[in-house]
KOLZA-490555 format. One record per residue (C-alpha): residue number from 1; x, y, z. Coordinates in steps of 0.001 Angstrom, whole numbers, plus 524288, in hexadecimal, padded with zeros to 5 digits. Example, Ala and Ser with C-alpha at 12.3 -4.5 7.8 and 13.67 -1.06 7.14 Angstrom:
BEGIN
VEXKE; num; east; north; up
VEXKE; 1; 8300C; 7EE6C; 81E78
VEXKE; 2; 83566; 7FBDC; 81BE4
This chain:
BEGIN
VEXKE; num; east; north; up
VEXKE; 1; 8223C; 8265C; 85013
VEXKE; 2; 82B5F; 82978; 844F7
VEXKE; 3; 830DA; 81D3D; 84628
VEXKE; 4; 82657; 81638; 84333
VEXKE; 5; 820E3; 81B53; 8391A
VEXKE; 6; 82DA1; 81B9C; 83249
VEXKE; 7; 82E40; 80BD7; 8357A
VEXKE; 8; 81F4D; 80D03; 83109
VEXKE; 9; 82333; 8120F; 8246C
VEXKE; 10; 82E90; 80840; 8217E
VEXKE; 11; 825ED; 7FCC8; 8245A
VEXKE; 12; 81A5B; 8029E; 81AF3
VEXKE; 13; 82755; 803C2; 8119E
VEXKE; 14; 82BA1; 7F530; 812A0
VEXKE; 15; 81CB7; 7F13B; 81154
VEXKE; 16; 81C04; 7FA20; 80366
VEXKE; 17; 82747; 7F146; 7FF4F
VEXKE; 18; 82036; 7E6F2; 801C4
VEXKE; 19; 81367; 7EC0B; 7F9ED
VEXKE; 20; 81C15; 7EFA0; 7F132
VEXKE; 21; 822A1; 7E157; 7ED5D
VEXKE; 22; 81427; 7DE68; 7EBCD
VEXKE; 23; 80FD7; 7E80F; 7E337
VEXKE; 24; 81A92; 7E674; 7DAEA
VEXKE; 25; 81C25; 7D576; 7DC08
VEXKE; 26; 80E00; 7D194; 7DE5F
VEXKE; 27; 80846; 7C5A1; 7D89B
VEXKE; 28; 7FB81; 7CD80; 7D51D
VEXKE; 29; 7F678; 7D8ED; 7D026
VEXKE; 30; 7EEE1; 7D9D4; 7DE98
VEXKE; 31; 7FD15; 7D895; 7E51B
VEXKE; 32; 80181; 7E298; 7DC8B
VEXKE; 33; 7F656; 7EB88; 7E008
VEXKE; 34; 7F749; 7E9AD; 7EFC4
VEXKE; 35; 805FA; 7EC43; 7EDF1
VEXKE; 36; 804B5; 7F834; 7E935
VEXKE; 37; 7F90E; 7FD4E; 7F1AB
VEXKE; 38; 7FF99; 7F9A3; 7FEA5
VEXKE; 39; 80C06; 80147; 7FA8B
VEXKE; 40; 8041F; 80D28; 7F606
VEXKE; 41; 7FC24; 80CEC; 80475
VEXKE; 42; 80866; 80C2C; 80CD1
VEXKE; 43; 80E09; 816F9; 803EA
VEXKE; 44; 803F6; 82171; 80733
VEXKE; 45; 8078A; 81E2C; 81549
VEXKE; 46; 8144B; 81DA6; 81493
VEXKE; 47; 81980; 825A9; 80C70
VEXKE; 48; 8108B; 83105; 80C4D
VEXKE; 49; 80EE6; 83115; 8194F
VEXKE; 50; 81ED8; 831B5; 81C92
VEXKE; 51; 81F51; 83CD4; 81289
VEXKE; 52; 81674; 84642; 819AD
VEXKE; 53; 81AA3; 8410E; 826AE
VEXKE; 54; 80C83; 83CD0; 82B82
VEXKE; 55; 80BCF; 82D9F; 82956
VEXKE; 56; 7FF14; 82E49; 83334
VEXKE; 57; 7F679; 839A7; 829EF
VEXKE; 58; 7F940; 82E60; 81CE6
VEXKE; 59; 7F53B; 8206B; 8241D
VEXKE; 60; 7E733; 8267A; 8219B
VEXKE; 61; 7EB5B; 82721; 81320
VEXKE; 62; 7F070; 81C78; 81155
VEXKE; 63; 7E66E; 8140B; 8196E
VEXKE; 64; 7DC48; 8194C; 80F14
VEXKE; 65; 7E502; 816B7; 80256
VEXKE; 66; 7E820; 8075F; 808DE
VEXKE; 67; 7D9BB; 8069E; 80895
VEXKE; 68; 7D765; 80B51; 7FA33
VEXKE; 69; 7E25C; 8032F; 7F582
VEXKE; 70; 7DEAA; 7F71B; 7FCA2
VEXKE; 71; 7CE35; 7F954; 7F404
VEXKE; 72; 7D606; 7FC1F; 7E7C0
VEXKE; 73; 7DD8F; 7EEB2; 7E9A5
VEXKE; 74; 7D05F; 7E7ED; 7EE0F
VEXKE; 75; 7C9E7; 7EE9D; 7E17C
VEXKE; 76; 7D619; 7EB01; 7D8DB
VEXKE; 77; 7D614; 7DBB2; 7DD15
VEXKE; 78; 7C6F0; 7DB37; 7DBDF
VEXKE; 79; 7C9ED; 7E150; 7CDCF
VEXKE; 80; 7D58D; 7D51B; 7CC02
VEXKE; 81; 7CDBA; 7CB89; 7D12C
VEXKE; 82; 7C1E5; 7CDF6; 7C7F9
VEXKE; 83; 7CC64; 7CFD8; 7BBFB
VEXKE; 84; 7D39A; 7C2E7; 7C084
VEXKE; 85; 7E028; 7CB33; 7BE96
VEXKE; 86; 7E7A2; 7C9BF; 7CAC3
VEXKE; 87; 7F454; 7C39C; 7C4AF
């Protein structure tokens, strides 16, 4: 079971790197936004988790902050979209 959540981990790694290059390179402000709210989500599982050894105790966590960032983007691109400021 260690084994897999140490794969787990790495794979949640390579897909912040990913989040990441789109945070940092996105064509829009929204792109920008999603970026960086997909790599703070996977971080409170991730890294948290692996620090106090209980990965299962923080998917609870981070389920609930995924769900808060995911309104804040809908709230920030219904914000954008009204402003006509998404470049």
């Amino acid at each position: 079971m260690h084994y897999f959540f140490l794969y787990t981990g790495l794979f949640l790694c390579l897909l912040m790197v990913l989040s990441l290059y789109r945070a940092v390179f996105g064509p829009t402000v929204l792109d920008r936004l999603i970026g960086a709210n997909a790599i703070g989500s996977k971080t409170v599982l991730v890294l948290i988790g692996l620090i106090y050894k209980r990965v299962d105790m923080f998917v609870d966590i981070a389920m609930a902050y995924a769900m808060l960032n995911f309104i804040a983007v809908l709230a920030a691109s219904r914000y954008f979209q009204k402003k006509k400021g998404l470049l």
